[in-house]
N, CA, C and O atoms as a CHARMM CRD file, in Angstrom:
* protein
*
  360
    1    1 UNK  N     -1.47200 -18.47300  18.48900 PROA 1      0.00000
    2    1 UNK  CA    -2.28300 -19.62200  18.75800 PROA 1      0.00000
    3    1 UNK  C     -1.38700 -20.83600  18.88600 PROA 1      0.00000
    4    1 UNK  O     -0.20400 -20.63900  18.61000 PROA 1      0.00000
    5    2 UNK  N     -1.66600 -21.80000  19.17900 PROA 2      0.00000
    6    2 UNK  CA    -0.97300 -23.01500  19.80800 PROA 2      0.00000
    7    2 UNK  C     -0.93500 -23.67000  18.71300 PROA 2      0.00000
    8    2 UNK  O     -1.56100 -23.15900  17.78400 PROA 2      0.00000
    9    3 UNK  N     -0.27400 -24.87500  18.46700 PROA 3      0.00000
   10    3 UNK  CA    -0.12700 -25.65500  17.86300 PROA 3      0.00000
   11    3 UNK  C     -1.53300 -27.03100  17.17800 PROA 3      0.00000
   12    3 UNK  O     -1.92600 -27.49600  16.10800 PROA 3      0.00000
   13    4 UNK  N     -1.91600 -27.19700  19.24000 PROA 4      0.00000
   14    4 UNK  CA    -3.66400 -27.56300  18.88300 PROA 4      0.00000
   15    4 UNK  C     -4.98500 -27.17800  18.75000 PROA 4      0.00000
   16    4 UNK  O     -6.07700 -27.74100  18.82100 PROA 4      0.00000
   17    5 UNK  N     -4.45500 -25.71500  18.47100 PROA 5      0.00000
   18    5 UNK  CA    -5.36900 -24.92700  17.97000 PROA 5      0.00000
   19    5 UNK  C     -5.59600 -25.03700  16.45800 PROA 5      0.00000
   20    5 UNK  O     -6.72100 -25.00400  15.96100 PROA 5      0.00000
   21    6 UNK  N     -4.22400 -25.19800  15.60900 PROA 6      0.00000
   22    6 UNK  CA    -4.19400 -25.99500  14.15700 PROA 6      0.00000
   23    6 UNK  C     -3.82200 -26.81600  13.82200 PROA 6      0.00000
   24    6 UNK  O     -2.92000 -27.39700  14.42600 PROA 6      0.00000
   25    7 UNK  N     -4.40400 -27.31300  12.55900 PROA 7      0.00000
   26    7 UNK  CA    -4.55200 -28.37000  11.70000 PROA 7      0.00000
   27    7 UNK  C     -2.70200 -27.68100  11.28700 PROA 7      0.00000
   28    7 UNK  O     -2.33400 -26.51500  11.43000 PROA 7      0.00000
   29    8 UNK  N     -2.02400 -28.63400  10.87300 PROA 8      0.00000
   30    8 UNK  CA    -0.50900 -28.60100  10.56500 PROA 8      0.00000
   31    8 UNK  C     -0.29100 -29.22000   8.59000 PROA 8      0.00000
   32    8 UNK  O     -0.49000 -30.33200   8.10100 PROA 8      0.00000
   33    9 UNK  N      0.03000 -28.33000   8.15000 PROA 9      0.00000
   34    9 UNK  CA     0.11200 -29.05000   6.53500 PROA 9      0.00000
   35    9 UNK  C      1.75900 -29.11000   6.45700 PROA 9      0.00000
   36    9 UNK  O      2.33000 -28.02000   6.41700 PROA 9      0.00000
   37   10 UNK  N      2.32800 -29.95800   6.44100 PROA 10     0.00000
   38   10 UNK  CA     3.76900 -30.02400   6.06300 PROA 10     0.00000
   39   10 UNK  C      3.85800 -29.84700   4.62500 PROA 10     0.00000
   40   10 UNK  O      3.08400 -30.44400   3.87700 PROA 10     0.00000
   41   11 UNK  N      5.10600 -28.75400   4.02500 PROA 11     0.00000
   42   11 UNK  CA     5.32400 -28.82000   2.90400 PROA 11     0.00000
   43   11 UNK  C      6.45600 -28.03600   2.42500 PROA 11     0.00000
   44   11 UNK  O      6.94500 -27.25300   3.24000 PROA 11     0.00000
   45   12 UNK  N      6.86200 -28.08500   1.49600 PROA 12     0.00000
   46   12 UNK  CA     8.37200 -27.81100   0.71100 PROA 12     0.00000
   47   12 UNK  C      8.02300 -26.49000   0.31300 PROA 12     0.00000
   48   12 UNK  O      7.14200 -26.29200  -0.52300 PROA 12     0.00000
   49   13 UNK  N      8.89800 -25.23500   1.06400 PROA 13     0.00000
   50   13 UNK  CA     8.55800 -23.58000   0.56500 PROA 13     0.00000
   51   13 UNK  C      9.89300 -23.20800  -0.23200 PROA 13     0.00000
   52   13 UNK  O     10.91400 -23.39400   0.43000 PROA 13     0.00000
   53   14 UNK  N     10.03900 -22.82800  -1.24100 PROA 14     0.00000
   54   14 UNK  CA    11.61900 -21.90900  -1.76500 PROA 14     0.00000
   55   14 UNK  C     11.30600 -20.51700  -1.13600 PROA 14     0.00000
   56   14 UNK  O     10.17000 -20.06800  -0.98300 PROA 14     0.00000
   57   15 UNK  N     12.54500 -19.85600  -0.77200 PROA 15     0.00000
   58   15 UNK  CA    12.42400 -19.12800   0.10000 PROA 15     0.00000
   59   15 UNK  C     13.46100 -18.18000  -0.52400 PROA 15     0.00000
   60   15 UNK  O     14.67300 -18.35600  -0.39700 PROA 15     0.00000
   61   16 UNK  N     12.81500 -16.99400  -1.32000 PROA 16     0.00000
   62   16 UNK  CA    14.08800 -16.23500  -1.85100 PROA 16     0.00000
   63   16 UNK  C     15.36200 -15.76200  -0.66700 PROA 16     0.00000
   64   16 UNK  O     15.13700 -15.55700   0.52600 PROA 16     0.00000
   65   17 UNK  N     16.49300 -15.67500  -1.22600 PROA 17     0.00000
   66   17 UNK  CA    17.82400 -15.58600   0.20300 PROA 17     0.00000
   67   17 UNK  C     17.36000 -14.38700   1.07600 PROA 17     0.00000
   68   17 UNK  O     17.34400 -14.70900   2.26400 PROA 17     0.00000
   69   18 UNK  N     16.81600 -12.55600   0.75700 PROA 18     0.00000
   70   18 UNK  CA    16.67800 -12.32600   1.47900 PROA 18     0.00000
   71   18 UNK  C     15.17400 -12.14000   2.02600 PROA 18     0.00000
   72   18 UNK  O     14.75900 -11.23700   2.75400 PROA 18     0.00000
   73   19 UNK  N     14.77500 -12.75600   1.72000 PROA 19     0.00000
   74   19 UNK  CA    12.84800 -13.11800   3.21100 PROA 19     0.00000
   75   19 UNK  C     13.69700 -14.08600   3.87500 PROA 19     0.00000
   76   19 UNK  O     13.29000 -13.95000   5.02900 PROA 19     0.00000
   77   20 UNK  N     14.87000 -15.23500   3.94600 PROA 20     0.00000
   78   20 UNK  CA    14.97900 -15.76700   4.41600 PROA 20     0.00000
   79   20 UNK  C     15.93000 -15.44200   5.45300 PROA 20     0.00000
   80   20 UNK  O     16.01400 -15.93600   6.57700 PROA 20     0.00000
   81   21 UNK  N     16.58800 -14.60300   4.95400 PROA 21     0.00000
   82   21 UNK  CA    17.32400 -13.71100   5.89800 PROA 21     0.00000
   83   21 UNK  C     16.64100 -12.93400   6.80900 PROA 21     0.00000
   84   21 UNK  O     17.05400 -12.77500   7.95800 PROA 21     0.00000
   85   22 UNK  N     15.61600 -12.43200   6.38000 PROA 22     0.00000
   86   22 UNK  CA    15.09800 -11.58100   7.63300 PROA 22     0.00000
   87   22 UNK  C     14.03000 -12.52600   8.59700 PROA 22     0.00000
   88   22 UNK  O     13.92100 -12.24500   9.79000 PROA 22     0.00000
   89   23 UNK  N     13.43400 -13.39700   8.14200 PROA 23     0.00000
   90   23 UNK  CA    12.92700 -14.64700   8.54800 PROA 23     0.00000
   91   23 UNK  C     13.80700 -15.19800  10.15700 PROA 23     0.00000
   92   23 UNK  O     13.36300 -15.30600  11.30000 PROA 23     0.00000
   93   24 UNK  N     15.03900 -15.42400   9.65200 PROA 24     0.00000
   94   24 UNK  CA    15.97700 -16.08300  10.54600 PROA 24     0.00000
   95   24 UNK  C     16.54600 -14.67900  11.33300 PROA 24     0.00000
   96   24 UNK  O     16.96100 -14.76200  12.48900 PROA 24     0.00000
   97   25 UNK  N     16.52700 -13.44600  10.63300 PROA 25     0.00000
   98   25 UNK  CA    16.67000 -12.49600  12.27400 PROA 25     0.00000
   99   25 UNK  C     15.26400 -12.10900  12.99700 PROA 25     0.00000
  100   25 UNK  O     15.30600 -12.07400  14.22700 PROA 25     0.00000
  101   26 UNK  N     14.28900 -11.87800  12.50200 PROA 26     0.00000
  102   26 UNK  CA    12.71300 -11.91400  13.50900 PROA 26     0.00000
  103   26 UNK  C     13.43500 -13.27100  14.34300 PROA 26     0.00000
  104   26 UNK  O     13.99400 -13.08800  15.42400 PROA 26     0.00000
  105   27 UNK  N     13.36000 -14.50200  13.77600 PROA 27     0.00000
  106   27 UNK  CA    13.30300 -15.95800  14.69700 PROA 27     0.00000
  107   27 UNK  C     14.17300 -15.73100  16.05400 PROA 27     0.00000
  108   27 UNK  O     13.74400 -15.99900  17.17700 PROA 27     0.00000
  109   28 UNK  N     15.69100 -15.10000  15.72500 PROA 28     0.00000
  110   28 UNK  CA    16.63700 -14.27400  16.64900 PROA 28     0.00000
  111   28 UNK  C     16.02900 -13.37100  17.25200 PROA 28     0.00000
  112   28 UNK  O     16.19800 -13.46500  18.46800 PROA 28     0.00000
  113   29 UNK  N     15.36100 -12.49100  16.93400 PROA 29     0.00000
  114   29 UNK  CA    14.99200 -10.79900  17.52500 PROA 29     0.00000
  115   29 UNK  C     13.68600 -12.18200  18.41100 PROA 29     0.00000
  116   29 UNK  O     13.46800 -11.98700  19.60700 PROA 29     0.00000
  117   30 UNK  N     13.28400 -12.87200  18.03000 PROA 30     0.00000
  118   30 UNK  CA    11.44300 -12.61900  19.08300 PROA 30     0.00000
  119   30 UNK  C     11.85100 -14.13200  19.51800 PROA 30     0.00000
  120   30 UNK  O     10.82000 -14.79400  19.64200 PROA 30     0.00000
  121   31 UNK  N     12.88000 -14.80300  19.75700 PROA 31     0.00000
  122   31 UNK  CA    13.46900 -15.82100  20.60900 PROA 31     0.00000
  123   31 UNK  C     12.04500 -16.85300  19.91500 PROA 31     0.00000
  124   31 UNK  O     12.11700 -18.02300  20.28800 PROA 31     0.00000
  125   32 UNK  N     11.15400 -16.62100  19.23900 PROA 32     0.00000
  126   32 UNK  CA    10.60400 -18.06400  18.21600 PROA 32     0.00000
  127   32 UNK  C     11.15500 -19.53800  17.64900 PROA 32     0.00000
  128   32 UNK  O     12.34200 -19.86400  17.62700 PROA 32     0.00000
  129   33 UNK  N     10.29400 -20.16500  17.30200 PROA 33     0.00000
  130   33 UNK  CA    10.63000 -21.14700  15.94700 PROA 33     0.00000
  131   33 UNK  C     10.69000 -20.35200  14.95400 PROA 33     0.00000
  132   33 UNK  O     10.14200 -19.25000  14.92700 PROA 33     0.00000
  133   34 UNK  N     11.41200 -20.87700  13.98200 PROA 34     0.00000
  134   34 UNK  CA    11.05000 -20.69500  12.93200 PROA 34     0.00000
  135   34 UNK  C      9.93900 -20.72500  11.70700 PROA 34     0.00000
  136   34 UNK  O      9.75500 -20.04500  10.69800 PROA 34     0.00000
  137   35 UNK  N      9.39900 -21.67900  12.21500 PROA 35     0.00000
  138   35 UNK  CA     7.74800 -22.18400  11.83600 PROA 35     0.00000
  139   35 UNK  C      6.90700 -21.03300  12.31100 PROA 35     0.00000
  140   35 UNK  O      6.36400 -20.35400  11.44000 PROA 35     0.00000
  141   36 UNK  N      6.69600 -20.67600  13.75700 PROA 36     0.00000
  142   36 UNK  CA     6.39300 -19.97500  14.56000 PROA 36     0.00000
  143   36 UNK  C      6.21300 -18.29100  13.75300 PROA 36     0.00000
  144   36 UNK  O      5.15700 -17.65900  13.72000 PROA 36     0.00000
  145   37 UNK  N      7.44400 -17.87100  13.20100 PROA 37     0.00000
  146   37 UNK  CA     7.55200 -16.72600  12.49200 PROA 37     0.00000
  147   37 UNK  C      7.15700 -16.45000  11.07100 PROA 37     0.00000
  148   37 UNK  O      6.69700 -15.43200  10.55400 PROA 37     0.00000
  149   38 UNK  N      7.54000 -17.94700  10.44400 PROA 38     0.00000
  150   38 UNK  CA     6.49400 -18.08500   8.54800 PROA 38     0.00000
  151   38 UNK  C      5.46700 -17.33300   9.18400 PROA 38     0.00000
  152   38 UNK  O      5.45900 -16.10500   9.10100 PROA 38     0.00000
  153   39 UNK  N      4.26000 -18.21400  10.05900 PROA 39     0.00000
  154   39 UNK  CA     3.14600 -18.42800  10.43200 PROA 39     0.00000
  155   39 UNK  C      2.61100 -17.44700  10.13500 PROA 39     0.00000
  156   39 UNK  O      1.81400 -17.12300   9.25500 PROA 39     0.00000
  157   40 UNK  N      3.31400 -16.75600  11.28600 PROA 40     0.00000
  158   40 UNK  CA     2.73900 -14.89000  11.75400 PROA 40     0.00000
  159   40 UNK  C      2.86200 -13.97300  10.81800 PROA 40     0.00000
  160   40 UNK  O      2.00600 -13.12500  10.56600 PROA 40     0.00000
  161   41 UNK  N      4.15700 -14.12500  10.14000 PROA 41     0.00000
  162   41 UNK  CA     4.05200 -13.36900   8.92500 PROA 41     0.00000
  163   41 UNK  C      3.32500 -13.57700   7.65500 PROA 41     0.00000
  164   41 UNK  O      3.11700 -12.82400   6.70300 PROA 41     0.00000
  165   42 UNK  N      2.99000 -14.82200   7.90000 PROA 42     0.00000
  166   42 UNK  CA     1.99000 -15.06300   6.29200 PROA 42     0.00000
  167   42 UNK  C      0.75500 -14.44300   6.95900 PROA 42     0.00000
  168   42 UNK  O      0.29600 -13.52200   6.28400 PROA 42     0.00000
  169   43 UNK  N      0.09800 -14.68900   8.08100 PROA 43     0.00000
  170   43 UNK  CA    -1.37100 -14.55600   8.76600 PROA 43     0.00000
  171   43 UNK  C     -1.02000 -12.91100   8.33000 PROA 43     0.00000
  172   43 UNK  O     -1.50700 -12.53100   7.26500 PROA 43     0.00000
  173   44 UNK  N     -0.27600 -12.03200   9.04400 PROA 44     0.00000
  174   44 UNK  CA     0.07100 -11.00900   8.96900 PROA 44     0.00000
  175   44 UNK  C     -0.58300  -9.77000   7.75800 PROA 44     0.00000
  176   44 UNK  O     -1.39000  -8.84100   7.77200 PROA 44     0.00000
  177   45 UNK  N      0.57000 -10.61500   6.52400 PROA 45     0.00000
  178   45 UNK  CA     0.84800 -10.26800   5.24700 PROA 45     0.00000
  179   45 UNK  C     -0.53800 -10.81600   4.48100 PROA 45     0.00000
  180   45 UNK  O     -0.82100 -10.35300   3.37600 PROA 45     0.00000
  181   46 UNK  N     -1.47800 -11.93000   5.18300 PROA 46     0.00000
  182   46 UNK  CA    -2.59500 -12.09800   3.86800 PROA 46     0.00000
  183   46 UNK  C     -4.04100 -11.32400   4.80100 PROA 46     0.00000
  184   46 UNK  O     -5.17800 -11.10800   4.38100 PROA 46     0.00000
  185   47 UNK  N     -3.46900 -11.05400   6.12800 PROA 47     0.00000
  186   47 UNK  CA    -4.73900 -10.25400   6.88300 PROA 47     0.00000
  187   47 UNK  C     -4.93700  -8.92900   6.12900 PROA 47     0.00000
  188   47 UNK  O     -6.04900  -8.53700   5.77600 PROA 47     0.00000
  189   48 UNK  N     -3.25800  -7.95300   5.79900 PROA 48     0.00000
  190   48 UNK  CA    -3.35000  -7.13100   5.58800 PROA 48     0.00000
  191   48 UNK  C     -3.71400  -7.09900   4.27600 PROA 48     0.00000
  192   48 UNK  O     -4.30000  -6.06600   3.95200 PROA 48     0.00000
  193   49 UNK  N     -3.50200  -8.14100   3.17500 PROA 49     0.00000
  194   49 UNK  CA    -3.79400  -7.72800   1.72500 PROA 49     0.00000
  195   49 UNK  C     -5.65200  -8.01700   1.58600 PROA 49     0.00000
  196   49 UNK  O     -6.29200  -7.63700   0.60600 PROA 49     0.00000
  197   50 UNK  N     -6.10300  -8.55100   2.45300 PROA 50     0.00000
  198   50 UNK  CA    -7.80300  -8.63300   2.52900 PROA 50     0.00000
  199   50 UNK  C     -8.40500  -7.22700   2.72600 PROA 50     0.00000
  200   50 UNK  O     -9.38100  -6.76100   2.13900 PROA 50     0.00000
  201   51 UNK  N     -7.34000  -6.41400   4.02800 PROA 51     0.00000
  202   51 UNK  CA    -8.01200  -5.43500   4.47000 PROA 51     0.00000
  203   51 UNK  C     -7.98200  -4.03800   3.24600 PROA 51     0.00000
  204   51 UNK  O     -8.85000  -3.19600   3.01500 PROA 51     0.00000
  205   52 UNK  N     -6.36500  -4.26800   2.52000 PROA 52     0.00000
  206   52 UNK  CA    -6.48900  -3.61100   1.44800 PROA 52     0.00000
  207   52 UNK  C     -7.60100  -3.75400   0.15100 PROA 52     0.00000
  208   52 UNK  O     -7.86900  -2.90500  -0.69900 PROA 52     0.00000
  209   53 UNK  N     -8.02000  -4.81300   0.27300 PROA 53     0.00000
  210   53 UNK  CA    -8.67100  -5.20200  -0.94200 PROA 53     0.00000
  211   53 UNK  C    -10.41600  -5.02300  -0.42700 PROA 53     0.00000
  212   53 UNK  O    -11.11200  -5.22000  -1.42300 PROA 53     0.00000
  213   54 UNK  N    -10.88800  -4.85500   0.24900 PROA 54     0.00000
  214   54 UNK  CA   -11.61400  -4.45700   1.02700 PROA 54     0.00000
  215   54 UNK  C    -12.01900  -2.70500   1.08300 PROA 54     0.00000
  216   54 UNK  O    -13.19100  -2.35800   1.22800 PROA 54     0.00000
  217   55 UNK  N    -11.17600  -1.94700   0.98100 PROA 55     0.00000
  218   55 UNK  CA   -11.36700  -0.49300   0.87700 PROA 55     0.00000
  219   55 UNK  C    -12.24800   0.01500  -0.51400 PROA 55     0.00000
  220   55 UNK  O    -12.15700  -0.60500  -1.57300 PROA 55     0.00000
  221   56 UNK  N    -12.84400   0.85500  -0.40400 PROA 56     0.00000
  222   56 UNK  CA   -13.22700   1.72500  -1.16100 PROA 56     0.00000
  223   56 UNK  C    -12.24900   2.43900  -2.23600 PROA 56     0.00000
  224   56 UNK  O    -11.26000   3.07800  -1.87700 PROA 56     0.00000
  225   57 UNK  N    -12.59900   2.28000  -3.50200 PROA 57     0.00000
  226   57 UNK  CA   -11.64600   2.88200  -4.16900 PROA 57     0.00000
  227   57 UNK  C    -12.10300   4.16500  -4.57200 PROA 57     0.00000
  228   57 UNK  O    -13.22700   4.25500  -5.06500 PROA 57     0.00000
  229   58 UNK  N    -11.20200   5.42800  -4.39200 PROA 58     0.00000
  230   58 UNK  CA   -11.08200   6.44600  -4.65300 PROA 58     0.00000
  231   58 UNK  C    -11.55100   7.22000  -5.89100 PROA 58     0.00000
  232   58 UNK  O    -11.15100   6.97000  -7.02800 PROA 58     0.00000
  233   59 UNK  N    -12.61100   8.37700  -5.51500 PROA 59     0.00000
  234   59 UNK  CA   -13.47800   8.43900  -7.01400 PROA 59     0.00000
  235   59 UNK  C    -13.80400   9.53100  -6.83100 PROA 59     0.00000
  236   59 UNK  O    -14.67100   9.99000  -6.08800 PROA 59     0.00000
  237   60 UNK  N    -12.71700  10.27400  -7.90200 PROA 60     0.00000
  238   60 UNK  CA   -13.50600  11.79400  -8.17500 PROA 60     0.00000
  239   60 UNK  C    -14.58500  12.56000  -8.75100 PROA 60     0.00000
  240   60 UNK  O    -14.93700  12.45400  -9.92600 PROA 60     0.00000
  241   61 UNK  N    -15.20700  13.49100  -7.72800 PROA 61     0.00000
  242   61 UNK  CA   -16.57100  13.60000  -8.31400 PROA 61     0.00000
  243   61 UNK  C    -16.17600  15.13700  -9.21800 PROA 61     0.00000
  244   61 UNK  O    -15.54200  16.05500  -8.69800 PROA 61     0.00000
  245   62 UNK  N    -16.68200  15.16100 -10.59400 PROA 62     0.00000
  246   62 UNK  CA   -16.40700  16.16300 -11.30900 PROA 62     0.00000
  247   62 UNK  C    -17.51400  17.62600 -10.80200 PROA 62     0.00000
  248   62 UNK  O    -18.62300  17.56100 -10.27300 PROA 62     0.00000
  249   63 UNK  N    -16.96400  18.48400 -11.07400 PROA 63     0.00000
  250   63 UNK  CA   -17.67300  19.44000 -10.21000 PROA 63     0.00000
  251   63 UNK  C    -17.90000  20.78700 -11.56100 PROA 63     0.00000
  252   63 UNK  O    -16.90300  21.25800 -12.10800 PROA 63     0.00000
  253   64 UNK  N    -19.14900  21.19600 -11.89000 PROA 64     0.00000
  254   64 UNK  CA   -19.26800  22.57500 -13.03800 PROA 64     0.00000
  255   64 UNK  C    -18.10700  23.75000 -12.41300 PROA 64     0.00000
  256   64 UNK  O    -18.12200  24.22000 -11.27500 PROA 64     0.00000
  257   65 UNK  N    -17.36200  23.98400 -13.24000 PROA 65     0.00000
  258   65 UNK  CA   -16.52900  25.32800 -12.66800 PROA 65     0.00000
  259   65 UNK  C    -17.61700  26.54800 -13.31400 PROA 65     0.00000
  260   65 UNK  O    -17.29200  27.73500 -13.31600 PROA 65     0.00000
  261   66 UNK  N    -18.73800  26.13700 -13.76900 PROA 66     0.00000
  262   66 UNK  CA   -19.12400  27.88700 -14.42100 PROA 66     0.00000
  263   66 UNK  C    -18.80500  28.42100 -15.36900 PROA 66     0.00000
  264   66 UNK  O    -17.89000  27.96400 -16.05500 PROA 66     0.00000
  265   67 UNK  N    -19.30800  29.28800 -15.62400 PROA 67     0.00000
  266   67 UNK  CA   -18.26100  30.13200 -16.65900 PROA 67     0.00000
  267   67 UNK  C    -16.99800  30.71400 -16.31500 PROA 67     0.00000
  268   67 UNK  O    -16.86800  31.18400 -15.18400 PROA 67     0.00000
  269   68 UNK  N    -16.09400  30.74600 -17.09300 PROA 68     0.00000
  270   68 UNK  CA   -14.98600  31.69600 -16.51200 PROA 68     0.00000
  271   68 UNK  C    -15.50000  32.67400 -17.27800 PROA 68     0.00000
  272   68 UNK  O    -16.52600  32.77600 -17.95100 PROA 68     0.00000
  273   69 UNK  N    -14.17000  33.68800 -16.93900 PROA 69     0.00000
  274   69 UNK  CA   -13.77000  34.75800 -17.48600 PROA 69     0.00000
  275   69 UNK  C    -13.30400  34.75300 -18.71000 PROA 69     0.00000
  276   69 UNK  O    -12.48100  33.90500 -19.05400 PROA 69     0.00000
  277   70 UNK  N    -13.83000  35.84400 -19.67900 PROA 70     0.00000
  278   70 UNK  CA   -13.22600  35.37100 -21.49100 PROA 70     0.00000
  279   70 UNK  C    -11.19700  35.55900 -21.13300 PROA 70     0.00000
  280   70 UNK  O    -10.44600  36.28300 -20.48100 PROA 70     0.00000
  281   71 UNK  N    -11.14400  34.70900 -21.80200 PROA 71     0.00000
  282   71 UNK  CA    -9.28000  34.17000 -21.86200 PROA 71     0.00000
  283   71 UNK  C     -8.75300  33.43200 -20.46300 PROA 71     0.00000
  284   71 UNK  O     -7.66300  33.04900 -20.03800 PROA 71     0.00000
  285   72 UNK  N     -9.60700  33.44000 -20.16600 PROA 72     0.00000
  286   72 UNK  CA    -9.41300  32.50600 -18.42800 PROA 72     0.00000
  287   72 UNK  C     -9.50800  30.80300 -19.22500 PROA 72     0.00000
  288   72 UNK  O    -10.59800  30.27500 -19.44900 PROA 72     0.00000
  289   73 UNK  N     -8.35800  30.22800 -19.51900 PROA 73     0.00000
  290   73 UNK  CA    -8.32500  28.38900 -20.30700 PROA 73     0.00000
  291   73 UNK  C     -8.01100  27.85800 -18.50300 PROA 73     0.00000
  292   73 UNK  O     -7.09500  28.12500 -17.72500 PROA 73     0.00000
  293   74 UNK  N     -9.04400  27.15500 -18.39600 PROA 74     0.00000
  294   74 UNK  CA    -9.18700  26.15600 -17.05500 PROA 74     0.00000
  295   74 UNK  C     -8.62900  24.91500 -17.72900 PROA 74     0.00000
  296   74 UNK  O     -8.22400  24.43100 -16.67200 PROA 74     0.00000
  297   75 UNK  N     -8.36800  24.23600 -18.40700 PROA 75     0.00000
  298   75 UNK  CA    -7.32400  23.47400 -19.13200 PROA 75     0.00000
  299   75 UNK  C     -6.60700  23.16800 -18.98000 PROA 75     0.00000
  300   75 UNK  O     -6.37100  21.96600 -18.86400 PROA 75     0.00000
  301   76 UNK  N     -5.56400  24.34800 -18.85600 PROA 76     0.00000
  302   76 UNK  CA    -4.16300  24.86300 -19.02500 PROA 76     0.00000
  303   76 UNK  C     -3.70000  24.85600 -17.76300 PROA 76     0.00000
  304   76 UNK  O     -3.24800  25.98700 -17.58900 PROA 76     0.00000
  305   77 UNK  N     -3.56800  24.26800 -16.85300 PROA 77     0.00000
  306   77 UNK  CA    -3.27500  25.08400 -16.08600 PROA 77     0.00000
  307   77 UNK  C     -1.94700  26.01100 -15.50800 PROA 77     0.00000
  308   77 UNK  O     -1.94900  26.93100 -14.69100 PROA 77     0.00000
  309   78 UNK  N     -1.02900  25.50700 -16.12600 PROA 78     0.00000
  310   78 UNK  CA     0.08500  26.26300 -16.52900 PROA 78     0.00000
  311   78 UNK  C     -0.21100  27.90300 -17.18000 PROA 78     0.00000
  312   78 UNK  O      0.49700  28.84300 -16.82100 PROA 78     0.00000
  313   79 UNK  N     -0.74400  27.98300 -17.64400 PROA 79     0.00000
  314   79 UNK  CA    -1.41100  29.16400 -18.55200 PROA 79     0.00000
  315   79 UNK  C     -2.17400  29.77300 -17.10500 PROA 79     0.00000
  316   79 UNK  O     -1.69000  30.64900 -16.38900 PROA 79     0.00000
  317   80 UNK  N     -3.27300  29.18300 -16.91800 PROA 80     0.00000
  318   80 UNK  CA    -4.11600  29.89000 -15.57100 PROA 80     0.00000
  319   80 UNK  C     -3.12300  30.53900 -14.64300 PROA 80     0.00000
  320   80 UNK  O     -2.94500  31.74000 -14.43800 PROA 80     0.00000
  321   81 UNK  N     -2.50600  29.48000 -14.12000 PROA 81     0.00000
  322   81 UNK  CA    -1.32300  30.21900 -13.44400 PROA 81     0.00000
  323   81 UNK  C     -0.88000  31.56500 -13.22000 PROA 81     0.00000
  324   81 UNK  O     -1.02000  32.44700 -12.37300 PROA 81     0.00000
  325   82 UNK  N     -0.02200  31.28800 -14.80900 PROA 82     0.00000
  326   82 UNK  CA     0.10700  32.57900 -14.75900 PROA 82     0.00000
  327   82 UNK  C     -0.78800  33.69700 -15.47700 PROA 82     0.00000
  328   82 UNK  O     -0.17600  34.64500 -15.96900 PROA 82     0.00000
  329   83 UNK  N     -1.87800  33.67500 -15.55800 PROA 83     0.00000
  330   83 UNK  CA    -3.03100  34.53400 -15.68200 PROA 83     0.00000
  331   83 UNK  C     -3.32400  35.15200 -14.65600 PROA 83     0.00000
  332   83 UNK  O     -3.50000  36.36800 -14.58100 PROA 83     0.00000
  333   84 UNK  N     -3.43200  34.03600 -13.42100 PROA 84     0.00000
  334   84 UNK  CA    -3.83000  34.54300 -12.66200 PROA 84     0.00000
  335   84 UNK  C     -2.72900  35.46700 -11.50900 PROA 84     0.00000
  336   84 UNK  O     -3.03300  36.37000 -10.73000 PROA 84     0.00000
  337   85 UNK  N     -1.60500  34.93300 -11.73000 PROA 85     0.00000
  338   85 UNK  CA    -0.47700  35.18500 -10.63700 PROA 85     0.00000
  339   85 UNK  C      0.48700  35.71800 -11.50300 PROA 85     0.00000
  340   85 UNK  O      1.41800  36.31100 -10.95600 PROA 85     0.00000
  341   86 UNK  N      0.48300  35.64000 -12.85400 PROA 86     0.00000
  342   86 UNK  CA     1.40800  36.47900 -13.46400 PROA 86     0.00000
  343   86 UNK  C      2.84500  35.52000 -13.75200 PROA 86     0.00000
  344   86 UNK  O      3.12000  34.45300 -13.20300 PROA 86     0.00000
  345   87 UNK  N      3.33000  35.96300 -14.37100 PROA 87     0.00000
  346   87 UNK  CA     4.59200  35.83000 -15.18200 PROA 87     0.00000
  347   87 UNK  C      5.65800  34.91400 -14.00200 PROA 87     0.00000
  348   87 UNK  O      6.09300  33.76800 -14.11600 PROA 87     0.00000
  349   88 UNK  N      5.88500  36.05400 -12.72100 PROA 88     0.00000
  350   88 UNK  CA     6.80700  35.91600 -12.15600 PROA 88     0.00000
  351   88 UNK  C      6.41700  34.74400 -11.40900 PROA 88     0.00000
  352   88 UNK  O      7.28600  34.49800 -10.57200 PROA 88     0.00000
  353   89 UNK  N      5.44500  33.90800 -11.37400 PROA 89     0.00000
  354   89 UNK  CA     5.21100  32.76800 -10.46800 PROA 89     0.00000
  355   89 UNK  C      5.50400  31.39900 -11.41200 PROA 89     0.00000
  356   89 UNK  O      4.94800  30.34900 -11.08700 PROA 89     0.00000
  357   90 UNK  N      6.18100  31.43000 -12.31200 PROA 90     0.00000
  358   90 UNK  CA     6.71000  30.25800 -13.35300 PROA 90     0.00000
  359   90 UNK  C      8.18900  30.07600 -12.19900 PROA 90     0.00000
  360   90 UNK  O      9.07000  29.25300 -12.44900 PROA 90     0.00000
């Protein structure tokens, strides 16, 4: 977007040495300002942490296994293992 497309806030950023380093090679690599490249990368970096924060979080649904088999420990599963596959699969 253009310049009069936004409102402009001037202000004082500390800039750890390397974001600022890679800052000043994007500005090199995409022939930009420097302003130009903050910009895109903040829009970038706070588009993507919305879209993360936005997702569905991951939720396991517990499921009845049944009865087992007597000495069958669903627990264990180290033990099941080799119950089921035997010795030689450790």
């Amino acid at each position: 977007m253009s310049d009069s497309q936004h409102q402009a806030m001037r202000t004082t950023l500390t800039l750890d040495d390397d974001i600022a380093a890679k800052l000043k090679s994007e500005t090199r690599r995409a022939g930009k300002p420097f302003r130009d490249v903050v910009n895109e990368t903040l829009r970038r970096g706070l588009a993507s942490r919305r879209a993360a924060a936005s997702t569905e979080p991951f939720k396991v649904v517990a499921r009845d296994l049944g009865n087992s088999s007597p000495g069958m420990y669903l627990d264990d599963v180290a033990r099941l293992i080799e119950q089921v596959e035997g010795s030689a699969a450790r």
